[in-house]
Every structure is written in structure tokens, then in C-alpha cells.
DRENKE-662589 format. One record per residue (C-alpha): residue number from 1; residue in one letter; y negated, x, z negated. Coordinates in pm, whole numbers, plus 50000, padded with zeros to 5 digits. Example, Ala and Ser with C-alpha at 12.3 -4.5 7.8 and 13.67 -1.06 7.14 Angstrom:
2
<1,a,<50450,51230,49220>> <2,s,<50106,51367,49286>> 
***
This chain:
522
<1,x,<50366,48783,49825>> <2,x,<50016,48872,49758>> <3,x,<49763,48739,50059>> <4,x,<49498,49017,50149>> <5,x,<49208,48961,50362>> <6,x,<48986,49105,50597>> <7,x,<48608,49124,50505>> <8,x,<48537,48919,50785>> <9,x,<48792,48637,50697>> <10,x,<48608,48617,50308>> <11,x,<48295,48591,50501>> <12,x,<48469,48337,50708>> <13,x,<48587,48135,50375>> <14,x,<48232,48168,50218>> <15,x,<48150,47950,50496>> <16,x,<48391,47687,50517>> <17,x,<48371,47658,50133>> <18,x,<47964,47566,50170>> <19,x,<47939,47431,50511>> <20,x,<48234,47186,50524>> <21,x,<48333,47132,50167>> <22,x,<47995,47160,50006>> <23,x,<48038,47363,49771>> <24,x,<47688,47566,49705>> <25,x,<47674,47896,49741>> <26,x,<47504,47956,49418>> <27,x,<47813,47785,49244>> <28,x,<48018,48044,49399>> <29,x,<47800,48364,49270>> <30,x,<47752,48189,48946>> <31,x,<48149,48220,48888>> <32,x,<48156,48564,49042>> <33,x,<47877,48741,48799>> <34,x,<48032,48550,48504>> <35,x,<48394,48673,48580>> <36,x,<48220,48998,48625>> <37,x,<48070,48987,48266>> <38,x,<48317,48920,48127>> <39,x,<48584,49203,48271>> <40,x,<48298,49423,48077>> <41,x,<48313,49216,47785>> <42,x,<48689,49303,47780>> <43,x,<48634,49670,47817>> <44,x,<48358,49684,47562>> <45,x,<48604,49494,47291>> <46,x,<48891,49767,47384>> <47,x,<48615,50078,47331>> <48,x,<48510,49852,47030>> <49,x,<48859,49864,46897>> <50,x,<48882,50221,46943>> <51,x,<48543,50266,46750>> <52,x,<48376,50429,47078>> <53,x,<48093,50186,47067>> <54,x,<48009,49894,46870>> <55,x,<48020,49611,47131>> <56,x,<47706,49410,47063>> <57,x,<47482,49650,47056>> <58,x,<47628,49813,47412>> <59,x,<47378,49884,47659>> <60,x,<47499,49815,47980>> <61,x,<47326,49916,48298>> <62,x,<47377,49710,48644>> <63,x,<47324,49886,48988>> <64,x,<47217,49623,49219>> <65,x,<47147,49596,49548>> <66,x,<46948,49322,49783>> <67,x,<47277,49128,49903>> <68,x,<47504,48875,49743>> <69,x,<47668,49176,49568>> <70,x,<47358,49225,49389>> <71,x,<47321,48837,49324>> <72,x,<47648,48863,49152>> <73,x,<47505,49173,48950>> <74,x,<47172,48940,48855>> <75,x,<47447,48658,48751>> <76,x,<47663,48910,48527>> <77,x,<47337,49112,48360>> <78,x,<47222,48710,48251>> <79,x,<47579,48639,48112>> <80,x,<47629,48996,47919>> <81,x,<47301,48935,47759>> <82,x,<47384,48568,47647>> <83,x,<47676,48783,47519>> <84,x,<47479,48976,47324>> <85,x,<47481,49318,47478>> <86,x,<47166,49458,47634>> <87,x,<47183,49481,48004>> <88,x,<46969,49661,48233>> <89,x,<46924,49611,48598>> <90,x,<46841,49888,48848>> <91,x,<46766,49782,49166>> <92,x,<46866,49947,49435>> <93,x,<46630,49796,49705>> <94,x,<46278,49657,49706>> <95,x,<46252,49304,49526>> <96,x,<46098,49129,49869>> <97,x,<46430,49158,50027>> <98,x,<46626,48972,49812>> <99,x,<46693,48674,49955>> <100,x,<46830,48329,49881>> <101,x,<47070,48267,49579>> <102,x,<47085,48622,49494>> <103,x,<46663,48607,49450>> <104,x,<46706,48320,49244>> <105,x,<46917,48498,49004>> <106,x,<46657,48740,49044>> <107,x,<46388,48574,48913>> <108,x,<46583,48385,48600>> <109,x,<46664,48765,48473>> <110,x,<46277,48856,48516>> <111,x,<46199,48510,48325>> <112,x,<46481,48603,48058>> <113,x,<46298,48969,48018>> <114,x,<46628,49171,48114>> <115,x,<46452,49517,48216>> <116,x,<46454,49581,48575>> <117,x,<46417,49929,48747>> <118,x,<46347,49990,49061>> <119,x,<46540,50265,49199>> <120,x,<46347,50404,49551>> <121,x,<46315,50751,49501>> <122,x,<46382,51093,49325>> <123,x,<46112,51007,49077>> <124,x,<46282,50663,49015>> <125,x,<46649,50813,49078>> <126,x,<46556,51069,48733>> <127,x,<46411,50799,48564>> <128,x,<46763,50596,48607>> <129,x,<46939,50882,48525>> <130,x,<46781,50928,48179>> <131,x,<46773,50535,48137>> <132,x,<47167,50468,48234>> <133,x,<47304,50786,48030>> <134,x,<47307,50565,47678>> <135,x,<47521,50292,47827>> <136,x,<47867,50214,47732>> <137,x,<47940,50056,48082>> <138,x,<47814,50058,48455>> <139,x,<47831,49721,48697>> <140,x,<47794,49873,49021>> <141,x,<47668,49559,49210>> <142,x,<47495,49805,49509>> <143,x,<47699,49670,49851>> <144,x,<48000,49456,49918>> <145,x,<48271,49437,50149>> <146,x,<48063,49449,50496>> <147,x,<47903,49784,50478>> <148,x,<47991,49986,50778>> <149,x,<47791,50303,50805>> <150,x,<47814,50564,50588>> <151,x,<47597,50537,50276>> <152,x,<47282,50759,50274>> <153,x,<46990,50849,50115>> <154,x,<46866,50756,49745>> <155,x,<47203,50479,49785>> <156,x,<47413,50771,49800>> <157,x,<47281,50932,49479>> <158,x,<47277,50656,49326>> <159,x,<47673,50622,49383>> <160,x,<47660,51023,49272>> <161,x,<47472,50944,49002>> <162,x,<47701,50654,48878>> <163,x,<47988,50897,48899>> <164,x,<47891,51121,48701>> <165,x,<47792,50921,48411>> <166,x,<48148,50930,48316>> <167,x,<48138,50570,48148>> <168,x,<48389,50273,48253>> <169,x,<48237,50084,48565>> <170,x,<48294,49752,48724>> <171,x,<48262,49714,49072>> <172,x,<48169,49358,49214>> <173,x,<48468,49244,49486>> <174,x,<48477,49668,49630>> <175,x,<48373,49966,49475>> <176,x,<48079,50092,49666>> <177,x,<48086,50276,49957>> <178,x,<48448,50181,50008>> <179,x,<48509,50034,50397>> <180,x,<48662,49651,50299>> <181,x,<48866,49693,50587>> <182,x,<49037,50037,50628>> <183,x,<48989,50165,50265>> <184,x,<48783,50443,50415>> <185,x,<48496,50624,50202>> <186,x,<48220,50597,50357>> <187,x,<48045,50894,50279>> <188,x,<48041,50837,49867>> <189,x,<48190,50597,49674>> <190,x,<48179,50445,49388>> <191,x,<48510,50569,49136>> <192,x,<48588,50233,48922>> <193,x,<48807,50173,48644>> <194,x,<48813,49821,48756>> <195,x,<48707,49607,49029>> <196,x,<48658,49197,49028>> <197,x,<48728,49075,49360>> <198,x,<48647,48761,49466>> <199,x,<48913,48444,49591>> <200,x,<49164,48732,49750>> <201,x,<49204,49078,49768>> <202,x,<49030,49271,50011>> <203,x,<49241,49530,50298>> <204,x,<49008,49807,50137>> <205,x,<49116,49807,49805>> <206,x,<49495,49782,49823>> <207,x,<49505,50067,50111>> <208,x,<49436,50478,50043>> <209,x,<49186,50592,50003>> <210,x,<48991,50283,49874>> <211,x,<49305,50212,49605>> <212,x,<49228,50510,49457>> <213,x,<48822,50390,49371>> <214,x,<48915,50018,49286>> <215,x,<49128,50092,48969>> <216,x,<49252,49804,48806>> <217,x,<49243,49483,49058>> <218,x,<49073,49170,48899>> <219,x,<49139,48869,49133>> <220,x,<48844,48604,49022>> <221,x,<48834,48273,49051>> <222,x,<48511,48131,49198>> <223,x,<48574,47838,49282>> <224,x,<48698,47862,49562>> <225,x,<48890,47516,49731>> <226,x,<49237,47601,49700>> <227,x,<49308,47435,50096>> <228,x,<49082,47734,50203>> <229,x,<49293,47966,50033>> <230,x,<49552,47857,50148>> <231,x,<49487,47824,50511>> <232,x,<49274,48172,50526>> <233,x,<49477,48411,50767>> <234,x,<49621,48676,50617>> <235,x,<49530,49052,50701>> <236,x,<49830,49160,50540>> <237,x,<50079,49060,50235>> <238,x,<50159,49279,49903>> <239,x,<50500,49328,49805>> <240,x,<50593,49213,49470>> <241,x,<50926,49115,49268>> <242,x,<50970,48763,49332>> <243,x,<50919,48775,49717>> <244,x,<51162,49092,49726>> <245,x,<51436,48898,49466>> <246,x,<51427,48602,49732>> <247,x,<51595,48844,49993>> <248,x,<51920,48914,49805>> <249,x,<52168,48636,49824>> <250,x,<52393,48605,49466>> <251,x,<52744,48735,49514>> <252,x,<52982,48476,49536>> <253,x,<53253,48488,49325>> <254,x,<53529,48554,49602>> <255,x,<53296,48838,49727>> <256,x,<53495,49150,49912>> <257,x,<53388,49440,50049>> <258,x,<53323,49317,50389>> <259,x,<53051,49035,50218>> <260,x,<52815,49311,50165>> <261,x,<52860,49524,50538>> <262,x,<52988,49785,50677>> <263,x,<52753,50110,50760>> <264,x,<52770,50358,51015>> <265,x,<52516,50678,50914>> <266,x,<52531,50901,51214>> <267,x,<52346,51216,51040>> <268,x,<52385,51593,50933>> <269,x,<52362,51923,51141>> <270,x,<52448,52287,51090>> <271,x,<52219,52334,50696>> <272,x,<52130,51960,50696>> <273,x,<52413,51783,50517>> <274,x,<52227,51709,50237>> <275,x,<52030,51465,50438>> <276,x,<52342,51269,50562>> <277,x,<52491,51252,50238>> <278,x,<52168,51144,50015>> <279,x,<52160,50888,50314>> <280,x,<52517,50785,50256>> <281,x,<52481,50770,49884>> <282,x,<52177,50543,49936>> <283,x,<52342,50275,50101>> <284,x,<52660,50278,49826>> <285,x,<52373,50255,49581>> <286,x,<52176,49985,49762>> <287,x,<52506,49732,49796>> <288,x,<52650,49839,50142>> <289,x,<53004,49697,50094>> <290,x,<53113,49983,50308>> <291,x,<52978,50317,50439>> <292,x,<53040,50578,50680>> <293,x,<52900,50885,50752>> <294,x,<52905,51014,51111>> <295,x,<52916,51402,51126>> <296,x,<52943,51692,51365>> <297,x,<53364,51763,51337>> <298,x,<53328,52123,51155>> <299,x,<53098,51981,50887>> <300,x,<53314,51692,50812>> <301,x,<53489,51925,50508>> <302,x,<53118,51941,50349>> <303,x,<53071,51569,50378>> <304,x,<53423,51515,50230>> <305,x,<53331,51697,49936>> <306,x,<52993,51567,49885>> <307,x,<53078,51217,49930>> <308,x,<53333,51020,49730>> <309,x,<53285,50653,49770>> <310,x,<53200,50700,50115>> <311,x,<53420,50733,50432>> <312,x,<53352,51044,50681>> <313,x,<53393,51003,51064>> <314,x,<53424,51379,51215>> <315,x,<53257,51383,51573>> <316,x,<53235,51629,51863>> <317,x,<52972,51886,51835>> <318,x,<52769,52122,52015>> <319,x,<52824,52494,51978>> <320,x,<52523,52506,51748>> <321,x,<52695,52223,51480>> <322,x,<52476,51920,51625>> <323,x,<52660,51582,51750>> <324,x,<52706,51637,52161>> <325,x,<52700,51361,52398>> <326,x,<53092,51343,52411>> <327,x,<53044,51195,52052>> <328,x,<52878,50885,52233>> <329,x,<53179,50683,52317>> <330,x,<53322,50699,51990>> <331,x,<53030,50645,51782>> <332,x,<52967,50345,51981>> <333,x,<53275,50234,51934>> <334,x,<53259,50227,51570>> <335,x,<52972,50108,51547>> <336,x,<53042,49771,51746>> <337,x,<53309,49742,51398>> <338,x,<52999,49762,51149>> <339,x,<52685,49565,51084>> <340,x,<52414,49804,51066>> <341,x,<52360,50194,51138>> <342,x,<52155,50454,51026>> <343,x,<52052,50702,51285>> <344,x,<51819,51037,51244>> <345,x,<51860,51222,50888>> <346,x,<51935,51581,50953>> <347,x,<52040,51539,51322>> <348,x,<51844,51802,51441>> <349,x,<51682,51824,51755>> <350,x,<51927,52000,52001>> <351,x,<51939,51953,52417>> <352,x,<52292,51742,52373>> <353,x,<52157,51526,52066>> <354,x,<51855,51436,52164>> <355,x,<52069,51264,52493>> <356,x,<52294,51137,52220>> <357,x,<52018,50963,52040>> <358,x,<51853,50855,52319>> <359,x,<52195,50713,52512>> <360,x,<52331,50589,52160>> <361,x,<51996,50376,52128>> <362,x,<52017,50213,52448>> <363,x,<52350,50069,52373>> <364,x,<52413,50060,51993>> <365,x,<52587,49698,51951>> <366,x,<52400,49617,51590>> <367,x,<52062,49662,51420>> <368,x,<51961,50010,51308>> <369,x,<51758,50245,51131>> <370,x,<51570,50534,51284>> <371,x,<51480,50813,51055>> <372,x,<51383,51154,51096>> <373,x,<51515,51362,51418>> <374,x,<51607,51039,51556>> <375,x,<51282,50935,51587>> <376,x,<51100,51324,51694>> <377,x,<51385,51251,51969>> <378,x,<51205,50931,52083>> <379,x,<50874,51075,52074>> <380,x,<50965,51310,52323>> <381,x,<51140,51035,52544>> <382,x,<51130,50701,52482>> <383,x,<51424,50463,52524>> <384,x,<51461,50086,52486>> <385,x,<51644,49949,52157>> <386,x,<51953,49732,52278>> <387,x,<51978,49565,51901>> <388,x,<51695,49513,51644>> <389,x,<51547,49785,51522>> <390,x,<51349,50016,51217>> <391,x,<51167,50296,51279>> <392,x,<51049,50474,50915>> <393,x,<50801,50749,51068>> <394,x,<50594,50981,50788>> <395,x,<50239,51007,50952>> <396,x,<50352,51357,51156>> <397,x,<50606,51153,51341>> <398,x,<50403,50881,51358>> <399,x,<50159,51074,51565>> <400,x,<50440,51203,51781>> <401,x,<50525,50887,51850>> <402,x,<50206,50761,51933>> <403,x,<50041,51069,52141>> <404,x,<49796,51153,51850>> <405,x,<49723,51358,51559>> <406,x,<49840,51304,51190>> <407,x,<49465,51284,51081>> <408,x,<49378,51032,51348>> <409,x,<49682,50843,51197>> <410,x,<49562,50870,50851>> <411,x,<49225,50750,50969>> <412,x,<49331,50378,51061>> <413,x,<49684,50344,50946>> <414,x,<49712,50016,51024>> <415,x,<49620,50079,51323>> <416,x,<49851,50265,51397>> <417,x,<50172,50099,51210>> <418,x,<50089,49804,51432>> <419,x,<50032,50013,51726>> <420,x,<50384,50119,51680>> <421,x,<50535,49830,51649>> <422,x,<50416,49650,51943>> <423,x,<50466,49941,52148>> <424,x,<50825,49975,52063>> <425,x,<50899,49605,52000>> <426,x,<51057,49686,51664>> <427,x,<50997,49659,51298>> <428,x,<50773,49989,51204>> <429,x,<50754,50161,50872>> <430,x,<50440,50454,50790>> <431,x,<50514,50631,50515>> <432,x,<50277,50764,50217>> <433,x,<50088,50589,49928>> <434,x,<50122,50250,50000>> <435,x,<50357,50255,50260>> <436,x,<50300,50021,50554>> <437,x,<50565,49814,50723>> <438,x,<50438,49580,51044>> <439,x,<50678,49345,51255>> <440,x,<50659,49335,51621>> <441,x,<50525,48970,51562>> <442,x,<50233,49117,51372>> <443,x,<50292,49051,51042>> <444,x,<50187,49332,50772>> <445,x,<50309,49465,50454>> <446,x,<50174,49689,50207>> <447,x,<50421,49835,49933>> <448,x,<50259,49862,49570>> <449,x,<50590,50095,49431>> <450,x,<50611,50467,49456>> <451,x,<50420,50766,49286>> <452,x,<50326,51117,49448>> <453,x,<50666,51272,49265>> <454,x,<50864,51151,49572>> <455,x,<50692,51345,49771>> <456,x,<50999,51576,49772>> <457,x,<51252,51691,50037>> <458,x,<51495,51407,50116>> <459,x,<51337,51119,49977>> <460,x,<51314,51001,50350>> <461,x,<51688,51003,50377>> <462,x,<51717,50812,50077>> <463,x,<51482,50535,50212>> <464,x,<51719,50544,50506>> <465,x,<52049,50498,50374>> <466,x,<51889,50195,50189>> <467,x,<51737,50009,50450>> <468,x,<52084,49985,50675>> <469,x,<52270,49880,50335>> <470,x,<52003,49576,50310>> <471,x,<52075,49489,50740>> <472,x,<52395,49521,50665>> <473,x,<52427,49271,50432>> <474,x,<52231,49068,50666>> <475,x,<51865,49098,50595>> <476,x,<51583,49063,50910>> <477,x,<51458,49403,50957>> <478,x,<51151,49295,50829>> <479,x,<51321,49175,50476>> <480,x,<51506,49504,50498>> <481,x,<51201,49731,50602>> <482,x,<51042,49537,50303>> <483,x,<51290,49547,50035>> <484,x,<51371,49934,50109>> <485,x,<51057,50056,50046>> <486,x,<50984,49815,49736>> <487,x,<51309,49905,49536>> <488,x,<51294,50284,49657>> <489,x,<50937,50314,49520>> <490,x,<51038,50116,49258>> <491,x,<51344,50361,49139>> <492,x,<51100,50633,49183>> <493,x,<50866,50492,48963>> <494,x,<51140,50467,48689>> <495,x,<51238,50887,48774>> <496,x,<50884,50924,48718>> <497,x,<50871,50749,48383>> <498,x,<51213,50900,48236>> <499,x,<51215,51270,48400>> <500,x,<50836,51313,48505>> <501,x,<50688,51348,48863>> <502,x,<50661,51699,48875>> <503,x,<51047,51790,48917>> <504,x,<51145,51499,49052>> <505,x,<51429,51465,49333>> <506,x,<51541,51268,49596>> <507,x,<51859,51267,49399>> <508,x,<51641,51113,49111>> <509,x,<51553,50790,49309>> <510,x,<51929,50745,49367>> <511,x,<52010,50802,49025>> <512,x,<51775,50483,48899>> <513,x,<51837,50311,49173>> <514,x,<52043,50027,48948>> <515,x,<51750,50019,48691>> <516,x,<51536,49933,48966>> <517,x,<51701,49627,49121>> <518,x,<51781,49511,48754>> <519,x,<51380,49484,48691>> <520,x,<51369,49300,49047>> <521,x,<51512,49012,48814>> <522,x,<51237,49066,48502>> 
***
């Protein structure tokens, strides 16, 4: 998996990699501004190639400000001119407050006659306007990863301004404006089509909103000693194929269907049995080696019918169609006979069901899964998990669960993932563009897969149904919480590519469900 780190552990890695290795700083913004020249060397050849420009005689212009962002700015406008392309520096700060390596980059670009504008005021702001229009790329060089207040003033338009050029732009380690450690906008930001970051990845550009300003992720090599790498704590990990592969033991060739695990899905109420069967048809699709669906009795006909490779358990029900807390003993019962259950799609929220889910909880025998109703059921009242358990909240639930509001959710969602997961000592999922998934230990993942066409009715239960097929078979919840959302995003991606986003289905993400765990193995 992909390490991603805090602004304040880079800072910390800066450090160790000039104070107790040695290495000077300047080495390290040498390798940053050159990495960063050449990312627009790359562009310029692919405009080249599509006669948009003709690539040595591109004017690039390179918004800097008075940090070590800007330093790396000074380093890339010296490189892109040995390159042969005519950069020009606007600076974004008064020349007396650049400091240290970054001013002696400074002063080898006023030796080597690269133009330098200062950018103060409206009268300079116009003046950069009219000087930056003829470029055929932007470095935006202005802050780095520890800004905290919102941007203001002449830095503002100068982000606005930068925008609106409508020109491919770099961004050195974070687009500007960009929070390095929530993602946040602060204020204005900087919209790249890529961004060279330095050593690792920073929290703020793998997280919404900042993933949608970073564009394509450049990780550079600076130089940085590999043991600090290695040894810098992780904010959080990224997802990706190989780690995800890892998780799925081969089948051996006397396999059966008890190998793979049995599944109990205790869903469906009077007009939700789609959400108990698109649960059940997940976990046939993600490997389950058996599955059952746990209905209210006089729905059990539906189920039957909509389900063909899956068993149907018919349970007592309220008057209004919903499971009733006479269902308990049996449902327990079975469930001591599987290896994972899935509890919440479509339950509803009745009086005797909410008791169900909060008795069956207490005492279900094996790890589970707790979607949907199950979990608006918890929020209300709280109960302890007797086995090890996943909790798959979208950010309305989360913030039932947690006392607060959606927004406030959306504001820090790591935060609150990790909130979650201490507070009910389980493995918690949040939902939405790069969905989040933190361990009760502390450990976070962010998942790269999925597209906005899944925003669609049942694509929960689908997620659902798949993450009790991978306990089942034995998984940690983590490794389950982790491979669900991977491979379900993943499928969805492949819907999106064959039928387009705009009609897709939760059906859809079952139907390439195979396609996506065959390119787990490309």
C-alpha cells in the first residue's frame, strides 16, 4: 500500500534528512524544482505532439512565493530555461523575505536574467495577467503543504487569476490553497492538471476536496534517505492491487463449499427486498461458499424468486412485514452455523426491529457487517458488539452515529471515521469519493476505486453483501473492510467504462464484479 503523510511528518523528515543524515537542504530543493521542470517538459512535448505549441519556444510563467515552495519554483524556472523554454517568474511576495536556500535560487535566476515580476498589487496583479496569458504552462510554486488560514488578498487573485488562464499547471508538492492535511480549500485554490509531490504523498491530495485540484499525482524523488522513508509514520495507506491480491488465499484444489463460508444476510422489509437480495447476490459474486438470506416469513416467496443460488431463511415478522424480536432465537441460532453475517439492508426501522438489531448485536456468535437500518438502529441506541465488527455508514449515518451533522462530517472525515471507530471499538467504513475505512487500532485507509455513477440506490447493499463474503472466507475486518470497497469501486469503475456513469446500477457493479477481481491479478 501507498504511505501518505501528514504535513507535519514531511516537515518532520525534512529534518531528519539534514540534521542527522546531512543531507543539505539545498540538495533536496535542487531535486524538487528539477523533477518539477521536467513534469512541464513532459506536458509541453505532449501539446508539442499535438501541434498546440512548439515546445522550445514555450513561455512558461512560475508563480512563486517566499517559502521553500517558491525555492522549488526558482530551481524549476533555472532548469526549464537550460531546457530551452523561456520561463518567467512572478513573485508572489517581496524579494527581502526570501530566505535561505530558496533566496539562493533566487539570486542565480536574477544572475541567469530569467524575468522576475513582482506581483503586490492590482497594478502588478494586471500587469501579470497580460504577461502570463501567452504561456503554454503555469508552475504554481505560491505555498506548500503548511498553510492554514484561508488565502487572502492579492494571493487569492493570484490563485483566481491562475485559474482562469485555462493553460496546464503544475503545482509544487499541493496545489495552492489546498489544506495538506484535510484536503480542505482554503478559500481558493489552485485547479492542477498535475501536482509533483515531494518523498510521499500528502493527506491533502489523496482526500476530497483537495483530489479534485491535484490532478495527476507525481511522487518525486529528492533524495530523500530511503531509512527515513521508511520509518516516517504513516497518516494513512492507499489501497492498490497488490496489497488487496495478498488478502485472497488460492483455492486449493480439494476446495468445497464450506472453504469459502457460509453467510447469514438478515435484510429486507415490506418494499425493501431489493436491498436483501442485491446484498445476497453480492456475497455469491464476491466468493461466499454459501449464502443465506434472512427475511420477514411473508416476503420469503419474493426472495425465493429473486434469488437462485442463494438459500432463504423465512423469519417471524411484525404486523407491518419487519423481522420481530421472536425472530431473535432463531437467527441466532443460525448464525452460530455460519462464519460471517450481514445485518441492516432494507430492515427498516420498526419498534420490534430496532430491539432485534440491537439484542441480535449483543449476542451474534461471528463477525458481522452493519449496513443501513442496522446501523440508524444503533445511532438511536447503542449496544456493544459481542464478535468483531463493520460498520459501512454514508456520511448521514455517520452523523447519526456520532451526534453531528453530515456537513460537520464532511468537514474532517477523518476525523470522524476514526472517531467512529474508537468509539465503537470496531472496524469503520465512511462512504463517498474516496471512501475511508479506520481500524479500532488506528490504522487508516483511503480507497482510490469508484466513480460518482455509483452513486445510485443500492450500491450500499452491494458493498454489504461483499464485505461478509470476504469475513467469511476468513479475512480481518480490516482486510475485508479494505478489499470490499477496493473491488466494489473497482467493478464500478468497469460499469462505468462499458455502460457509462449516467445510468448506471447497483445491479451494474454486480454484473462486473468477475472482471474486477480478474484485473486484481494484472
Amino acid at each position: 500500500m501507498v504511505k501518505v503523510v501528514s504535513p507535519e511528518v514531511m516537515r518532520e523528515m525534512d529534518r531528519k534528512a539534514m540534521e542527522d543524515m546531512g543531507v543539505p537542504g539545498a540538495v533536496l530543493m535542487e531535486n524538487a524544482g528539477r523533477e518539477v521542470a521536467i513534469a512541464v517538459k513532459r506536458i509541453c512535448e505532449r501539446m508539442a505532439a499535438e501541434k498546440r505549441i512548439f515546445k522550445h519556444e514555450a513561455k512558461i510563467a512560475i508563480f512563486c512565493g517566499k517559502g521553500n515552495n517558491g525555492g522549488d519554483g526558482f530551481v524549476a524556472a533555472r532548469h526549464l530555461a537550460n531546457m530551452g523554454f523561456k520561463p518567467e517568474v512572478f513573485l508572489v511576495a517581496a524579494a527581502e523575505e526570501i530566505k535561505g536556500d530558496a533566496a539562493a535560487n533566487y539570486r542565480i535566476i536574477l544572475n541567469m536574467n530569467i524575468p522576475v515580476h513582482p506581483v503586490r498589487d492590482e497594478k502588478h496583479l494586471e500587469i501579470a495577467r497580460i504577461l502570463a496569458k501567452s504561456s503554454a504552462a503555469v508552475v504554481d510554486a505560491i505555498f506548500g503543504t503548511g498553510l492554514k488560514g484561508e488565502v487572502q488578498g492579492v494571493s487569492r487573485k493570484v490563485i483566481e487569476l491562475i485559474n482562469e488562464l485555462e493553460v496546464p499547471v503544475v503545482s509544487v508538492d499541493i496545489p495552492s490553497g489546498i489544506s495538506g492535511r484535510t484536503g480542505k480549500v482554503l478559500g481558493a485554490a489552485v485547479k492542477a492538471e498535475e501536482t509533483v509531490t515531494m518523498a510521499l504523498p500528502k493527506l491533502g491530495l489523496v482526500i476530497y476536496p483537495g483530489a479534485a485540484y491535484a490532478g495527476r499525482i507525481s511522487v518525486a524523488d529528492i533524495g530523500m534517505p530511503f531509512q527515513i522513508i521508511r520509518q516516517a509514520s504513516a497518516e494513512a495507506e492507499v489501497l492498490e492491487n497488490n496489497a488487496i491480491r495478498n488478502f485472497f488465499v488460492p483455492y486449493p484444489p480439494d476446495a468445497h463449499k464450506g472453504t469459502f463460508g457460509r453467510v447469514f444476510i438478515l435484510a429486507g422489509s415490506l418494499g425493501f427486498t431489493g436491498a436483501a437480495a442485491l446484498a445476497g447476490l453480492a456475497a455469491i459474486r464476491s466468493g461466499a461458499g454459501l449464502v443465506t438470506v434472512g427475511v420477514p416469513e411473508s416476503l420469503n416467496d419474493i426472495l425465493e424468486v429473486k434469488l437462485t443460488e442463494a438459500m432463504t431463511l423465512p423469519l417471524p415478522e411484525t404486523p407491518e412485514r419487519g423481522l420481530c424480536i421472536t425472530a431473535l432465537e432463531k437467527a441466532l441460532e443460525f448464525s452460530a452455523r455460519c462464519d460471517a453475517v450481514a445485518l441492516g439492508p432494507g430492515l427498516s426501522q420498526q419498534e420490534e426491529t430496532a430491539e432485534f438489531v440491537r439484542q441480535f448485536v449483543k449476542q451474534c456468535p461471528v463477525p458481522m457487517v452493519i449496513d443501513a437500518d442496522g446501523l440508524n438502529v444503533l445511532a438511536k441506541k447503542p449496544a456493544a458488539f459481542n464478535a468483531p465488527a463493520v460498520i459501512t455508514p454514508h456520511p448521514g449515518e455517520m452523523a447519526r452515529l456520532l451526534g453531528t451533522t453530515a456537513d460537520e462530517v464532511q468537514q474532517d472525515r477523518l476525523k470522524a471515521v476514526r472517531e467512529a471507530a474508537r468509539r465503537f471499538g470496531c472496524t469503520a467504513l465512511l462512504k463517498g469519493a474516496r471512501t475511508l475505512i479506520a481500524s479500532s487500532e488506528g490504522r487508516l485507509f483511503i480507497n482510490p476505486t469508484g466513480n460518482p455513477g455509483m452513486a445510485t440506490g443500492g450500491s450500499g447493499d452491494v458493498l454489504c453483501g461483499m464485505i461478509a463474503a470476504f469475513l467469511a472466507r476468513g479475512m480481518s475486518p480490516d482486510q475485508a473492510a479494505a478489499a470490499g470497497v477496493y473491488i466494489h469501486g473497482l467493478a464500478g469503475d468497469i460499469a462505468a467504462e462499458r455502460e457509462g456513469q449516467l445510468s448506471m446500477t447497483a445491479g451494474d457493479i454486480i454484473k462486473y464484479l468477475p472482471d474486477a477481481f480478474k484485473r486484481l491479478y494484472i
